[in-house]
C-alpha positions as CSV (number, residue, x, y, z in Angstrom):
1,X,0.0,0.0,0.0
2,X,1.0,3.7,-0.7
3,X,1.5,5.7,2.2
4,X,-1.3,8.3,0.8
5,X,-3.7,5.0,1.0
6,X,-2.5,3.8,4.6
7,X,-2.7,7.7,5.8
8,X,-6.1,7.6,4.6
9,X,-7.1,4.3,6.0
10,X,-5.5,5.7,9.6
11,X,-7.8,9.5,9.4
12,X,-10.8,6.6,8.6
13,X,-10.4,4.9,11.3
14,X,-9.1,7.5,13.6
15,X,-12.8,8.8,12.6
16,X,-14.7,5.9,12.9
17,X,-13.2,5.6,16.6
18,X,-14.3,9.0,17.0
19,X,-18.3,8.0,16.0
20,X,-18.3,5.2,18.4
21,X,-16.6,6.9,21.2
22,X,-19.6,9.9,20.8
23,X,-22.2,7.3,20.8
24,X,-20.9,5.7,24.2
25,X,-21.0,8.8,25.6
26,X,-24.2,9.4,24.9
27,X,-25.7,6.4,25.4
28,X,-24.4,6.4,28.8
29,X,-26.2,9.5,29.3
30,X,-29.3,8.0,28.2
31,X,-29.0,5.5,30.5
32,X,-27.8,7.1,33.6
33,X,-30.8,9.7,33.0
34,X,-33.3,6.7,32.7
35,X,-32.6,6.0,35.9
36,X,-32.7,9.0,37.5
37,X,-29.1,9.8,38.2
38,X,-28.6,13.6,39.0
39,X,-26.6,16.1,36.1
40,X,-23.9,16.3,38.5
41,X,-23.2,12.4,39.4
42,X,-23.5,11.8,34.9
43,X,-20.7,14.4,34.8
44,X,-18.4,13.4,37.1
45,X,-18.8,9.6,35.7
46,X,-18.5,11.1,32.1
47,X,-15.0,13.4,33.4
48,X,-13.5,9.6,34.7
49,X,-14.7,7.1,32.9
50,X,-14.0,9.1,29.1
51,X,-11.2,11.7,30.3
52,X,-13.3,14.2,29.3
53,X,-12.8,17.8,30.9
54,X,-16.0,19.4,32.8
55,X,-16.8,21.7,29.9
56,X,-16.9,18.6,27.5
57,X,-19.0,16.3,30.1
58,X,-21.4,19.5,29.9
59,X,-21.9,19.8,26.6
60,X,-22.3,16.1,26.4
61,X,-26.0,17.0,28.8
């Protein structure tokens, strides 16, 4: 394989990672909020569990 094709196949799947990782995130707000967890509880699981900094746990609600 050309490097161009293996640099494109690594921003694809970088991407693709990306998609998934969003939709974990928020199905794990679905679910948390289903069962009535508080805002505050989802993003302080969201900041640990993801690594994800308080503003992006927030916009994540």
């Amino acid at each position: 394989m050309d490097s161009e094709l293996l640099a494109a196949r690594d921003d694809g799947f970088e991407e693709g990672m990306e998609r998934g990782l969003d939709k974990g995130i928020r199905s794990s707000v679905k679910m948390l909020r289903s069962v009535g967890t508080s805002d505050t509880v989802i993003t302080t699981k969201l900041m640990e569990e993801f690594n994800l900094t308080r503003k992006e746990a927030l916009a994540y609600m």
